[in-house]
HTML snippet that shows the backbone in 3Dmol.js (N, CA, C, O; Angstrom):
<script src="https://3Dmol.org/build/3Dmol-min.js"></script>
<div id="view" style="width:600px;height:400px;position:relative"></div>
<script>
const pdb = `
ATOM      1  N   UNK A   1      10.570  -3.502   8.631  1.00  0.00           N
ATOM      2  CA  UNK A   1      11.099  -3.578   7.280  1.00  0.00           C
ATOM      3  C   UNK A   1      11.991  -2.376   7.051  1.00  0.00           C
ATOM      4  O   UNK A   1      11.581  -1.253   7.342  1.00  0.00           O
ATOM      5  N   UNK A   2      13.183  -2.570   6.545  1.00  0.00           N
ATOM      6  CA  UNK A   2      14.284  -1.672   6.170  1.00  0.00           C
ATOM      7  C   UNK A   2      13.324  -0.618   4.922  1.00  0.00           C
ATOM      8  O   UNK A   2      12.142  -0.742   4.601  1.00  0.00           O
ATOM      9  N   UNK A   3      14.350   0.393   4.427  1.00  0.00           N
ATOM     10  CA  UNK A   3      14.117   1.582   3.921  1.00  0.00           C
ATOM     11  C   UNK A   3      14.420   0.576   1.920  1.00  0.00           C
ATOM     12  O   UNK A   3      13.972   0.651   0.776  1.00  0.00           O
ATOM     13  N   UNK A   4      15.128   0.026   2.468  1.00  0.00           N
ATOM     14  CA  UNK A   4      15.742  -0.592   0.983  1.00  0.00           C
ATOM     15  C   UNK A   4      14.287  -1.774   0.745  1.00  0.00           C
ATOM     16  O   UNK A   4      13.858  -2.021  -0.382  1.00  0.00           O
ATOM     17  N   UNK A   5      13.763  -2.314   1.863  1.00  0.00           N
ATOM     18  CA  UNK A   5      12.551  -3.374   0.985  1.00  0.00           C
ATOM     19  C   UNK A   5      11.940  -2.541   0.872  1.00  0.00           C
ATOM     20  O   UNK A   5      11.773  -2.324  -0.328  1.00  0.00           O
ATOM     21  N   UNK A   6      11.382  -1.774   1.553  1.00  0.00           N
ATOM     22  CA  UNK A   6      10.186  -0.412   1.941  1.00  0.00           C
ATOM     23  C   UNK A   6      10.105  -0.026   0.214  1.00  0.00           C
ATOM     24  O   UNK A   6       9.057  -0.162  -0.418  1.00  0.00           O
ATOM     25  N   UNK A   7      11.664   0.577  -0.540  1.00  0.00           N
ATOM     26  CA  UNK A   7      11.805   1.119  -1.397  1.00  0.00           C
ATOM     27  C   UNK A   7      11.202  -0.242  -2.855  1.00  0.00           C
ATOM     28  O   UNK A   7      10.624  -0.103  -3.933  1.00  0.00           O
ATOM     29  N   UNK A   8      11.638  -1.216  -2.234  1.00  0.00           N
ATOM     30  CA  UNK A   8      11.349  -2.091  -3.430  1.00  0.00           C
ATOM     31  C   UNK A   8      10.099  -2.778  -3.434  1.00  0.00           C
ATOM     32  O   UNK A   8       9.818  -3.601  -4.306  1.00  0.00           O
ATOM     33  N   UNK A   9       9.146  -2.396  -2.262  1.00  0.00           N
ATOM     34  CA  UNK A   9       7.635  -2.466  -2.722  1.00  0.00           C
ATOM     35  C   UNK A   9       7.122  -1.536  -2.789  1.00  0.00           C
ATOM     36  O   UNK A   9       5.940  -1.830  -2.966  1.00  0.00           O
ATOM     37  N   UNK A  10       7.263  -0.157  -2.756  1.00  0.00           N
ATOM     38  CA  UNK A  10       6.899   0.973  -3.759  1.00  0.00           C
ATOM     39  C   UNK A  10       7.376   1.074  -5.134  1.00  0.00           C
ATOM     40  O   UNK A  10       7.023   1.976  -5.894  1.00  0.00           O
ATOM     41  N   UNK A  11       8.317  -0.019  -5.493  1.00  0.00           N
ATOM     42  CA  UNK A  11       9.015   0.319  -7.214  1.00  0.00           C
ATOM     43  C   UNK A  11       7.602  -0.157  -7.545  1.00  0.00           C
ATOM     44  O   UNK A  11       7.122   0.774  -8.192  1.00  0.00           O
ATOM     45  N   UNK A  12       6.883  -0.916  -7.460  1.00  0.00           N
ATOM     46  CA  UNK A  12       6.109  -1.408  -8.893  1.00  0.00           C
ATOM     47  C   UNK A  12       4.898  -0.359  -8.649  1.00  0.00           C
ATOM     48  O   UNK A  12       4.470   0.102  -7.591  1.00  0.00           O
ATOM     49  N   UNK A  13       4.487  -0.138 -10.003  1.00  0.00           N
ATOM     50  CA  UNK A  13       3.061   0.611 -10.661  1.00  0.00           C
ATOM     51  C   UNK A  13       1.799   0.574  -9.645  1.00  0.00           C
ATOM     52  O   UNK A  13       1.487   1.209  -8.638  1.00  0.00           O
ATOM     53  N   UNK A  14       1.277  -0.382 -10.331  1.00  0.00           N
ATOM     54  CA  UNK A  14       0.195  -1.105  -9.387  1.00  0.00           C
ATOM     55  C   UNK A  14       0.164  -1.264  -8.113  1.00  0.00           C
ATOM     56  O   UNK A  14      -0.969  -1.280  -7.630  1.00  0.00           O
ATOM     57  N   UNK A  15       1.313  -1.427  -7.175  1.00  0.00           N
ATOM     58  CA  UNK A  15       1.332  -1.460  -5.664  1.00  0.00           C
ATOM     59  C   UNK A  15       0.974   0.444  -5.853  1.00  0.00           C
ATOM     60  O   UNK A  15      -0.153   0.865  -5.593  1.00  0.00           O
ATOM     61  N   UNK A  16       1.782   1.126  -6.191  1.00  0.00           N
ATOM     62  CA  UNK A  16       1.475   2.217  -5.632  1.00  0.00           C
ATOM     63  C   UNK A  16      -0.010   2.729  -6.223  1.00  0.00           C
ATOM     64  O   UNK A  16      -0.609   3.597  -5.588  1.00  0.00           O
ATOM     65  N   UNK A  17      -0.503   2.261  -7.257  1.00  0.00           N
ATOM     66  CA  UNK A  17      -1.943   2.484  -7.801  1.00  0.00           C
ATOM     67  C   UNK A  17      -2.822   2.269  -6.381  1.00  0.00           C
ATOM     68  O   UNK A  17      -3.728   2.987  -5.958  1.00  0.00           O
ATOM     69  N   UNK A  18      -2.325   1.190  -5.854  1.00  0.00           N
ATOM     70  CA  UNK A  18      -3.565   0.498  -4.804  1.00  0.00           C
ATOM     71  C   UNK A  18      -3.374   1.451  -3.895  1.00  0.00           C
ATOM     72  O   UNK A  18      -4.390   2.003  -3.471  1.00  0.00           O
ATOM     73  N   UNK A  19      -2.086   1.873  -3.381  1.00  0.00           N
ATOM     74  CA  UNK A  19      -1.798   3.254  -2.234  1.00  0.00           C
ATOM     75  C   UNK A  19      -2.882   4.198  -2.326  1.00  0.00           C
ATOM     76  O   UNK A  19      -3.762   4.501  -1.520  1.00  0.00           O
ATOM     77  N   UNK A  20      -2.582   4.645  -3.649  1.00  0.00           N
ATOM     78  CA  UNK A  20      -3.445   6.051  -4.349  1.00  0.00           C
ATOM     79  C   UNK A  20      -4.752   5.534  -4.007  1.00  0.00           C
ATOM     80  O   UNK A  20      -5.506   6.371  -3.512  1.00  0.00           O
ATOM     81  N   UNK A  21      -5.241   4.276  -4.157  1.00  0.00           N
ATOM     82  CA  UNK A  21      -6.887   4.205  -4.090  1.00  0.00           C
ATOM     83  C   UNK A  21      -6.828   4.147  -2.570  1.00  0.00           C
ATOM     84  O   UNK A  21      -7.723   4.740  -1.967  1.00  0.00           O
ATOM     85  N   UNK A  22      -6.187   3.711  -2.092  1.00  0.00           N
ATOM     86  CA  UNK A  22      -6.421   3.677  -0.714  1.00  0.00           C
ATOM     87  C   UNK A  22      -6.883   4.797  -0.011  1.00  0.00           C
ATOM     88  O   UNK A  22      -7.741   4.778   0.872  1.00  0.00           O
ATOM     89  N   UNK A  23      -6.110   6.046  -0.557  1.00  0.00           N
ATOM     90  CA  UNK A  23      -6.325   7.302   0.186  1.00  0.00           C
ATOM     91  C   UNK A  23      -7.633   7.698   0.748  1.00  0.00           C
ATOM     92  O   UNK A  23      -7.955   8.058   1.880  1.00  0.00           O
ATOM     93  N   UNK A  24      -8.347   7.525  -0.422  1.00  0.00           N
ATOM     94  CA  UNK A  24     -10.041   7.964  -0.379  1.00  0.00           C
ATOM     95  C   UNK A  24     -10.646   6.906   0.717  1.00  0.00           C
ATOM     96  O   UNK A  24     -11.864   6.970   0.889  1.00  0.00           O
ATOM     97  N   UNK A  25      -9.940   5.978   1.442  1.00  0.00           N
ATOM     98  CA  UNK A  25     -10.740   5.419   1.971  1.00  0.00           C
ATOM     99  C   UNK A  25     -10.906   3.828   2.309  1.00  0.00           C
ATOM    100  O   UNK A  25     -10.134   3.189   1.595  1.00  0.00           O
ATOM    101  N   UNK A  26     -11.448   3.235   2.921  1.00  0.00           N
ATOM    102  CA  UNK A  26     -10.746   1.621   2.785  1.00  0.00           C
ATOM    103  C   UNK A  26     -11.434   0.905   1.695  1.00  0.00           C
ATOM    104  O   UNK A  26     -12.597   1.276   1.535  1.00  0.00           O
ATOM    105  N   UNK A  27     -11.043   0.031   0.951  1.00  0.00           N
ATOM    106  CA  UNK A  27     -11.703  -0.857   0.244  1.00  0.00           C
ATOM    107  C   UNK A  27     -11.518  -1.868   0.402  1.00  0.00           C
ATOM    108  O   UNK A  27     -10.649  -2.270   1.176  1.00  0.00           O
ATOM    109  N   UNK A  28     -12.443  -2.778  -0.433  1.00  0.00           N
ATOM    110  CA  UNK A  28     -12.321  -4.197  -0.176  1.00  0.00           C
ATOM    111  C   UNK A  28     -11.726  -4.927  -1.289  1.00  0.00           C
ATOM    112  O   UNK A  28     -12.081  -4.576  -2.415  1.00  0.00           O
ATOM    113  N   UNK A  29     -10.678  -6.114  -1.152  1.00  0.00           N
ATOM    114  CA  UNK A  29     -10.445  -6.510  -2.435  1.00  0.00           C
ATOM    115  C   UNK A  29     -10.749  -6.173  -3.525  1.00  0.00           C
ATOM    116  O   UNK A  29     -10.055  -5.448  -4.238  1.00  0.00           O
ATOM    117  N   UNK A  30     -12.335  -6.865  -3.965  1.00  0.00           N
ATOM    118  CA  UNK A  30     -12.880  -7.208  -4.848  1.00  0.00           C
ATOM    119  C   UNK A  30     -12.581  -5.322  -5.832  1.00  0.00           C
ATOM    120  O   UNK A  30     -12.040  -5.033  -6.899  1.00  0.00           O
ATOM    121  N   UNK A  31     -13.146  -4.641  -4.944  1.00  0.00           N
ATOM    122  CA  UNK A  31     -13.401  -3.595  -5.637  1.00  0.00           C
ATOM    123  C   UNK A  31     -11.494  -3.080  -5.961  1.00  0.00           C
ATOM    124  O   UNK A  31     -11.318  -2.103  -6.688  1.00  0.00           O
ATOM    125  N   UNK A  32     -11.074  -3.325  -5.763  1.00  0.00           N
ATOM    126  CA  UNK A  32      -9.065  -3.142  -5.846  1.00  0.00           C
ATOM    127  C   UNK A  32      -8.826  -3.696  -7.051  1.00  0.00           C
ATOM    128  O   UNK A  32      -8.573  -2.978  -8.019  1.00  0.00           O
ATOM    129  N   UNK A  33      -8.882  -5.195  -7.153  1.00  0.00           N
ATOM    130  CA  UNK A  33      -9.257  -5.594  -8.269  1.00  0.00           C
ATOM    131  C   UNK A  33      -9.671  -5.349  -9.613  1.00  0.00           C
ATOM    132  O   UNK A  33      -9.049  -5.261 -10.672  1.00  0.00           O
ATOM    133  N   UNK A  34     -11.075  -5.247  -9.255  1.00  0.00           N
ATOM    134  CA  UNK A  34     -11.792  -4.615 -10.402  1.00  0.00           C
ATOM    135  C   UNK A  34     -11.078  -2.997 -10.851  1.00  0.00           C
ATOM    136  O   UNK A  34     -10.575  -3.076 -11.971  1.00  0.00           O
ATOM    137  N   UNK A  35     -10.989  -2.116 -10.460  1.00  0.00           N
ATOM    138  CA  UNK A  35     -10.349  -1.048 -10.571  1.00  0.00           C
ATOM    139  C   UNK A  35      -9.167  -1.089 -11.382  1.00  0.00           C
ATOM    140  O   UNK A  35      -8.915  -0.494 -12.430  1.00  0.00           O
ATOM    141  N   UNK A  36      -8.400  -2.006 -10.622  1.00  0.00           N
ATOM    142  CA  UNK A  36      -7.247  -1.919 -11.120  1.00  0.00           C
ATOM    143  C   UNK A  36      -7.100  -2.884 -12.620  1.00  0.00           C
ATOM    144  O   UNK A  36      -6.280  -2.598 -13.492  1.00  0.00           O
ATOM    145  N   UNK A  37      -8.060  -4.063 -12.714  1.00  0.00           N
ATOM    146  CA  UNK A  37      -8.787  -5.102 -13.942  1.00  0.00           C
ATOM    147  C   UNK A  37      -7.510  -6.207 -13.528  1.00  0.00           C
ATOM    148  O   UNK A  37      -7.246  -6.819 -14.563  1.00  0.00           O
ATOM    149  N   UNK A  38      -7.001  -6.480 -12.877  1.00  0.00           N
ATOM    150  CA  UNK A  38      -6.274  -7.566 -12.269  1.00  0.00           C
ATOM    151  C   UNK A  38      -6.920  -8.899 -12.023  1.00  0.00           C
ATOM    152  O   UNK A  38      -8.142  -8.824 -11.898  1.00  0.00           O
ATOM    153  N   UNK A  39      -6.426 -10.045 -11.926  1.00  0.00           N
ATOM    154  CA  UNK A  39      -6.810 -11.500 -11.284  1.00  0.00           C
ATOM    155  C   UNK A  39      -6.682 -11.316  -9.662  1.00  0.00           C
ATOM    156  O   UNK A  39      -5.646 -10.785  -9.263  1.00  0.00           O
ATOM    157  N   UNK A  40      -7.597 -11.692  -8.763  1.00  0.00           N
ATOM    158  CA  UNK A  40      -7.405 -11.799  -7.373  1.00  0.00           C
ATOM    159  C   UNK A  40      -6.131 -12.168  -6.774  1.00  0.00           C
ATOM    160  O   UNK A  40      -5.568 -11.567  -5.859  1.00  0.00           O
ATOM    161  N   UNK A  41      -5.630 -13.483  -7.531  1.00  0.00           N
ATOM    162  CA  UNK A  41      -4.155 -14.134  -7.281  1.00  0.00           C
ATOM    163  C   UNK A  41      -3.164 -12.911  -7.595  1.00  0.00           C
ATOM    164  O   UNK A  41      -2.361 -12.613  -6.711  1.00  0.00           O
ATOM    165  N   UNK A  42      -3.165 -12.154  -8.840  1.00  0.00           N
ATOM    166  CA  UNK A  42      -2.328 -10.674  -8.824  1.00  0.00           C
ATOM    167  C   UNK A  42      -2.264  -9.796  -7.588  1.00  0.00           C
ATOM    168  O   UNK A  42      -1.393  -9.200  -6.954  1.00  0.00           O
ATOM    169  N   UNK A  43      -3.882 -10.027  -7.514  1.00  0.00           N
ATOM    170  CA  UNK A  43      -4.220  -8.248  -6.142  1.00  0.00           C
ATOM    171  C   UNK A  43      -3.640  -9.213  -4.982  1.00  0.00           C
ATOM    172  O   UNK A  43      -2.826  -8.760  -4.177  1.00  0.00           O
ATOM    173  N   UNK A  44      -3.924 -10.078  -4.939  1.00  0.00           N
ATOM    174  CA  UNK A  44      -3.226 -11.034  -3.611  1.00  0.00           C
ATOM    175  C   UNK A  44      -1.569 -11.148  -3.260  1.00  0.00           C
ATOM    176  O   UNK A  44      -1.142 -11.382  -2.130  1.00  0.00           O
ATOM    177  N   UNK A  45      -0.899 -10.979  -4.211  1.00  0.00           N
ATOM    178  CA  UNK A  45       0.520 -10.767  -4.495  1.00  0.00           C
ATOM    179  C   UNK A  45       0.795  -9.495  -3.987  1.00  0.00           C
ATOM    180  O   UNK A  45       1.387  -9.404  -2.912  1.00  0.00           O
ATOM    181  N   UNK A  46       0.467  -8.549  -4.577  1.00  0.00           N
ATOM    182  CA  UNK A  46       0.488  -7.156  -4.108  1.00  0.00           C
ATOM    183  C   UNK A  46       0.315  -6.484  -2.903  1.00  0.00           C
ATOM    184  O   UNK A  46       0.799  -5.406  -2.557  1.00  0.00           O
ATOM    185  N   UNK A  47      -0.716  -7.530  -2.067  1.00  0.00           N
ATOM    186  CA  UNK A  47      -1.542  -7.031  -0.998  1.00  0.00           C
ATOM    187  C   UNK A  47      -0.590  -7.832   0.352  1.00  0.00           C
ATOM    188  O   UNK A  47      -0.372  -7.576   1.536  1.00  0.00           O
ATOM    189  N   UNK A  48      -0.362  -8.477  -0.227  1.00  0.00           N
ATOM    190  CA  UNK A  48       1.091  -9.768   0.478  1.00  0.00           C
ATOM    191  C   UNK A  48       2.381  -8.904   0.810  1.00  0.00           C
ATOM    192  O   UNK A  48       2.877  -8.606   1.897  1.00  0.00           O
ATOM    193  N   UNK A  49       2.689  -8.657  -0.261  1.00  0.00           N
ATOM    194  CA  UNK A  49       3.849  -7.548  -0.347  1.00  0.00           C
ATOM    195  C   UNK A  49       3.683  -6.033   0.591  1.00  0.00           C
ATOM    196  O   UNK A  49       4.287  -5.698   1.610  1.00  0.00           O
ATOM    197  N   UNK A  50       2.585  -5.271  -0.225  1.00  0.00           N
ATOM    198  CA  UNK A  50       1.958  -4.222   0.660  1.00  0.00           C
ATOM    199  C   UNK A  50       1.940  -4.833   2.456  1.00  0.00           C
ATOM    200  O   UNK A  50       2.838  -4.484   3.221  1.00  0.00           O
ATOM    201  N   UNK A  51       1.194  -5.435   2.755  1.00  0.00           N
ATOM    202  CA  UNK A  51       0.959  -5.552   3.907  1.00  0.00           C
ATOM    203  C   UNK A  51       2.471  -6.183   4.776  1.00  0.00           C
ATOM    204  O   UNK A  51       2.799  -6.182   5.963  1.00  0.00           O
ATOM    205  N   UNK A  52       3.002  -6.583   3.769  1.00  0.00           N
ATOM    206  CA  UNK A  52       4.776  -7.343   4.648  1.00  0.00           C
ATOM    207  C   UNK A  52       5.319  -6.231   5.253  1.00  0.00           C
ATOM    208  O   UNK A  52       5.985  -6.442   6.267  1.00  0.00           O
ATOM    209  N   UNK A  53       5.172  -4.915   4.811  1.00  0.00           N
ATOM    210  CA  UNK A  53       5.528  -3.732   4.261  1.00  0.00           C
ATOM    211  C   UNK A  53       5.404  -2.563   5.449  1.00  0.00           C
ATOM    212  O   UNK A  53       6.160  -1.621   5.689  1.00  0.00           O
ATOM    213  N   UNK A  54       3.931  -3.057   6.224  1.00  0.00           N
ATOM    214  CA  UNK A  54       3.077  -2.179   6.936  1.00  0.00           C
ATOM    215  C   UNK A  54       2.657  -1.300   6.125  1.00  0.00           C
ATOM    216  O   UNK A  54       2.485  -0.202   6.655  1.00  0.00           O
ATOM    217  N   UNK A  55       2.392  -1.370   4.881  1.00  0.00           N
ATOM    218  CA  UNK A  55       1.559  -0.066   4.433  1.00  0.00           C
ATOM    219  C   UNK A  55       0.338  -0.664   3.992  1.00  0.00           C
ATOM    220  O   UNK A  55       0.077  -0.135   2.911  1.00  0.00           O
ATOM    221  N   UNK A  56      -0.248  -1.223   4.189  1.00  0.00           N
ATOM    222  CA  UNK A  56      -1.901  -1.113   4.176  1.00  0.00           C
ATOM    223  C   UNK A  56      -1.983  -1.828   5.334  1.00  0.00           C
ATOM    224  O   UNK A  56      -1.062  -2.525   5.760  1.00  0.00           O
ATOM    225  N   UNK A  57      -3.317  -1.655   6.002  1.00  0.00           N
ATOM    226  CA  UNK A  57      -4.045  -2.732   7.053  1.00  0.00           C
ATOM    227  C   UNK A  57      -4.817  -3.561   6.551  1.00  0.00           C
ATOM    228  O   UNK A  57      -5.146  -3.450   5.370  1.00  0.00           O
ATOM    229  N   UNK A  58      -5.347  -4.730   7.459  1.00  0.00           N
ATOM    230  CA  UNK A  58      -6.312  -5.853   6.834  1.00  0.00           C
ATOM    231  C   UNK A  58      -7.521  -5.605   7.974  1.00  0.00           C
ATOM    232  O   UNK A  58      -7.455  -5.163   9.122  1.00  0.00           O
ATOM    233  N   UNK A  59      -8.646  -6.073   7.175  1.00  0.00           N
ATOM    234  CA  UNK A  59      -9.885  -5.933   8.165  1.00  0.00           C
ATOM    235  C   UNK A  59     -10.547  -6.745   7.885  1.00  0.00           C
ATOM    236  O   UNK A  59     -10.707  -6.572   6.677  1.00  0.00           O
ATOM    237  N   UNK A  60     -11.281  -7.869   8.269  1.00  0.00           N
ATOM    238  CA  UNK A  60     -12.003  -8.977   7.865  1.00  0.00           C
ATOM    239  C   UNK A  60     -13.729  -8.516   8.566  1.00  0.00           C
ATOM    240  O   UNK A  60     -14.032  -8.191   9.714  1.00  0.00           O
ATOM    241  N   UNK A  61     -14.491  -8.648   7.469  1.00  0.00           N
ATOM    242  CA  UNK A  61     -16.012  -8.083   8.125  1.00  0.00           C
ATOM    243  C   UNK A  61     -16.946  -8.653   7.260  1.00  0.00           C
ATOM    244  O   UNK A  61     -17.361  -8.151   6.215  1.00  0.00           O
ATOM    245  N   UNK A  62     -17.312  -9.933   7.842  1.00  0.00           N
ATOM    246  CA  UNK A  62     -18.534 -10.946   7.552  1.00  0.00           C
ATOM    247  C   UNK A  62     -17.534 -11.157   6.354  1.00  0.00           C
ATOM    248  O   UNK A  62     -16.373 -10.749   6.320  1.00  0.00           O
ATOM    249  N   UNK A  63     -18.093 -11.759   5.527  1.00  0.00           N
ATOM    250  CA  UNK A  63     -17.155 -12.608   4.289  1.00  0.00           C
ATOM    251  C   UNK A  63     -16.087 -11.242   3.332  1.00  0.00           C
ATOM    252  O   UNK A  63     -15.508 -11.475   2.271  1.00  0.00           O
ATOM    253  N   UNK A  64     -16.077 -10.420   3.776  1.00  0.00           N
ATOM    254  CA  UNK A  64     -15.374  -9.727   3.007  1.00  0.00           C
ATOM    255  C   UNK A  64     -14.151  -9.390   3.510  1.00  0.00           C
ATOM    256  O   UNK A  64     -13.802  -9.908   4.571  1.00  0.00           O
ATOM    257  N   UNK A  65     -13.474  -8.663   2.979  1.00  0.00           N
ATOM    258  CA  UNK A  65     -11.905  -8.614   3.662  1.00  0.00           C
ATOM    259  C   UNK A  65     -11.441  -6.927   2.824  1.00  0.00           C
ATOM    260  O   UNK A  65     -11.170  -6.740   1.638  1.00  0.00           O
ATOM    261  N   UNK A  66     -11.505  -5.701   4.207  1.00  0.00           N
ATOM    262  CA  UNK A  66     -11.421  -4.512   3.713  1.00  0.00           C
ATOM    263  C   UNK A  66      -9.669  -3.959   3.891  1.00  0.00           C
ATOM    264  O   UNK A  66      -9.030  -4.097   4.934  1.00  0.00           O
ATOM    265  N   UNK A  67      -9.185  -3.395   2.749  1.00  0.00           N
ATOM    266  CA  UNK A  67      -7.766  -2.978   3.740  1.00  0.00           C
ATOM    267  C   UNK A  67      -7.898  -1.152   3.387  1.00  0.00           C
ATOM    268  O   UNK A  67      -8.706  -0.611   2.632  1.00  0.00           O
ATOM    269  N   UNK A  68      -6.611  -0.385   4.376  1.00  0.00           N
ATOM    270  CA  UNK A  68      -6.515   0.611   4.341  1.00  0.00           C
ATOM    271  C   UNK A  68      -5.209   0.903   4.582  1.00  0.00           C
ATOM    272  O   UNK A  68      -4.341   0.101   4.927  1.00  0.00           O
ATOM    273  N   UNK A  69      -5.046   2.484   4.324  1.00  0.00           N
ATOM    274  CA  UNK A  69      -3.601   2.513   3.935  1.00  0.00           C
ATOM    275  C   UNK A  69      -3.066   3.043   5.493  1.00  0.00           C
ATOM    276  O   UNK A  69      -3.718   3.758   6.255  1.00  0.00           O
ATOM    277  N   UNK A  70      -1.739   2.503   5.729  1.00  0.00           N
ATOM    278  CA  UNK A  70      -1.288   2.817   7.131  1.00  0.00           C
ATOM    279  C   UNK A  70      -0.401   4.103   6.878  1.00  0.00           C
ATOM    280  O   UNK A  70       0.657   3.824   6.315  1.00  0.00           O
ATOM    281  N   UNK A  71      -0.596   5.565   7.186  1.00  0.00           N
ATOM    282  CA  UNK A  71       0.032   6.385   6.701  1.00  0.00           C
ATOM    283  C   UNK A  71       1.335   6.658   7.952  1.00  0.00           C
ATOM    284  O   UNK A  71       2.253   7.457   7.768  1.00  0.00           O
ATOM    285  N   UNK A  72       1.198   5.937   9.035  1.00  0.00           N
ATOM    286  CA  UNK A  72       2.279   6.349   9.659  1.00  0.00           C
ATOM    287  C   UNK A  72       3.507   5.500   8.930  1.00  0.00           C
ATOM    288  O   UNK A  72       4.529   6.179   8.823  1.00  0.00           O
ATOM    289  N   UNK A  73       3.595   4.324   8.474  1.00  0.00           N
ATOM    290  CA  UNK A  73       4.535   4.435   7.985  1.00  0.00           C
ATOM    291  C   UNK A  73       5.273   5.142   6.732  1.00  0.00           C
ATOM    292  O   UNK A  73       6.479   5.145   6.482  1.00  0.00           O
ATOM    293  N   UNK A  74       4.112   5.796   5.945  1.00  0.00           N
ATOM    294  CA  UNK A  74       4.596   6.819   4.801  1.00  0.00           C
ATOM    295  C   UNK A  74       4.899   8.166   5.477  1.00  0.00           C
ATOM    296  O   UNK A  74       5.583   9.077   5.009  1.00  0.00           O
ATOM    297  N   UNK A  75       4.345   8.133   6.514  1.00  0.00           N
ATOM    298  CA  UNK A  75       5.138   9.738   7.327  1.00  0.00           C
ATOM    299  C   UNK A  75       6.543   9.426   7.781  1.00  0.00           C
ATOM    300  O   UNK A  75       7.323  10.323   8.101  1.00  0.00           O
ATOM    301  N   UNK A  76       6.853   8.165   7.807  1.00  0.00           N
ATOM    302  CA  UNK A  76       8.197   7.909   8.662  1.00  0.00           C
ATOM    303  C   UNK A  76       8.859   7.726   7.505  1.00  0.00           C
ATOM    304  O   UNK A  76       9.729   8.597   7.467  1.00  0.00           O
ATOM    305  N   UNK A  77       8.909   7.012   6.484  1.00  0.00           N
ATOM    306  CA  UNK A  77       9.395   7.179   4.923  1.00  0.00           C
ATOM    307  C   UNK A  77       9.743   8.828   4.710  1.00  0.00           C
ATOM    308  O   UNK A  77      10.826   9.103   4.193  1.00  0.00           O
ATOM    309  N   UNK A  78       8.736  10.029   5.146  1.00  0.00           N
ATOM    310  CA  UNK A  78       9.011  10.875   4.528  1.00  0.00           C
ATOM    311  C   UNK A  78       9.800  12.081   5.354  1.00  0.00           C
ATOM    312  O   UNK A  78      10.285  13.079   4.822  1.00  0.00           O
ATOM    313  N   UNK A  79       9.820  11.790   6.688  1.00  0.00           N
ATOM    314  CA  UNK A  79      10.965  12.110   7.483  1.00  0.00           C
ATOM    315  C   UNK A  79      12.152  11.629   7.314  1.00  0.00           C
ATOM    316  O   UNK A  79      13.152  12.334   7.454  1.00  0.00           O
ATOM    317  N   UNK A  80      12.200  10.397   6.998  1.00  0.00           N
ATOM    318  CA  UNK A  80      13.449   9.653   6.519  1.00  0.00           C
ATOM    319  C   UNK A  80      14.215  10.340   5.166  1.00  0.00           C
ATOM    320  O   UNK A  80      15.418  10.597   5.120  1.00  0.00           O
ATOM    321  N   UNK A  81      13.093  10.612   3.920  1.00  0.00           N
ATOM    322  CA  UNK A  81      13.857  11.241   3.064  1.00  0.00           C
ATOM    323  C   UNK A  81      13.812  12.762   3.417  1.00  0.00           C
ATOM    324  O   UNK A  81      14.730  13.283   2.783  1.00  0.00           O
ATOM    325  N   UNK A  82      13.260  13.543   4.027  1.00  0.00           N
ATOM    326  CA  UNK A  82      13.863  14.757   4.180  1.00  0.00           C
ATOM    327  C   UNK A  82      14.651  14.974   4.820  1.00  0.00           C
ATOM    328  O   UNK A  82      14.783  16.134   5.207  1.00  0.00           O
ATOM    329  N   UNK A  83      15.696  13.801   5.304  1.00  0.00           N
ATOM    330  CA  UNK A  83      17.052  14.316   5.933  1.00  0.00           C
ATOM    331  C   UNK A  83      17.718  14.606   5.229  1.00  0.00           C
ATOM    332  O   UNK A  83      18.529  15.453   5.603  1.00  0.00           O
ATOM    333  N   UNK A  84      17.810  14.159   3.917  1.00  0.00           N
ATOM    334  CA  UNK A  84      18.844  14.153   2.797  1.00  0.00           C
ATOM    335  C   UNK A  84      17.889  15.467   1.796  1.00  0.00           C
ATOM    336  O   UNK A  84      18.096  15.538   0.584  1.00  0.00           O
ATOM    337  N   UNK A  85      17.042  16.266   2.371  1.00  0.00           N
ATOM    338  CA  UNK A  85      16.939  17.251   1.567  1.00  0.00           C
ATOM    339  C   UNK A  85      16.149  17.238   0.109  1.00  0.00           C
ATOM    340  O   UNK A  85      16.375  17.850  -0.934  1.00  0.00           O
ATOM    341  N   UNK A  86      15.007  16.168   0.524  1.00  0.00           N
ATOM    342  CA  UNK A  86      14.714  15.641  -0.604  1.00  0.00           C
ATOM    343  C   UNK A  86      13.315  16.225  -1.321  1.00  0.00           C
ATOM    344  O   UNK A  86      12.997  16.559  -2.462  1.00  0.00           O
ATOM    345  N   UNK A  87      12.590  16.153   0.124  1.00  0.00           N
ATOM    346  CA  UNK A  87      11.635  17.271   0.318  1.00  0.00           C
ATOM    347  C   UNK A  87      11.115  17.889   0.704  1.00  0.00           C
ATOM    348  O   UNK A  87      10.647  17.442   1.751  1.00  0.00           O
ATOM    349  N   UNK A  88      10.648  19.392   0.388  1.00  0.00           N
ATOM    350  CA  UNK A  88      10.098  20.625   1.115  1.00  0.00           C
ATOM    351  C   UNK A  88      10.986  21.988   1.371  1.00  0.00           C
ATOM    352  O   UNK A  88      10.620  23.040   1.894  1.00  0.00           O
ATOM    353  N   UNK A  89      12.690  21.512   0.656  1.00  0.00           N
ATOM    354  CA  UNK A  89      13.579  22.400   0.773  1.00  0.00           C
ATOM    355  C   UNK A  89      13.752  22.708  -0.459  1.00  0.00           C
ATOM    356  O   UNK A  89      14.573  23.572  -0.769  1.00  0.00           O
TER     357      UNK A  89
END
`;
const viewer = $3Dmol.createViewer("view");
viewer.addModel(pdb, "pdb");
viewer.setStyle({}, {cartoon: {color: "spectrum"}});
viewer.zoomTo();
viewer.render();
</script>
């Protein structure tokens, strides 16, 4: 995925809300959801997008379904913008 979709599934709120929860750790839907007070079909949209994206992983374990956040591609996002000086200078 280019830098320009990359950029336009980090524009919305809530995708990056789910990032932020991600950090602490993997979760499972349900609890993404609830957190966030969304419909499943919403977190499912998001998680569609996210994952088109490579930034979260999927994990399926007995009936549940856990994801986590893939940080190599936010390290390569953030090499990408510090060429242009964006950050840490």
């Amino acid at each position: 995925m280019g830098e320009s979709n990359l950029f336009k599934v980090l524009s919305d709120r809530q995708r990056r809300d789910i990032l932020v929860m991600l950090r602490k750790g993997r979760m499972s839907a349900g609890e993404i959801a609830e957190a966030l007070q969304i419909t499943p079909a919403a977190l499912s949209y998001h998680l569609r997008l996210l994952k088109s994206a490579d930034l979260v992983m999927e994990y399926k374990y007995k009936n549940y379904v856990y994801y986590e956040i893939n940080t190599s591609v936010l390290q390569e996002l953030i090499l990408w913008v510090e060429q242009f000086g964006g950050m840490g200078q």
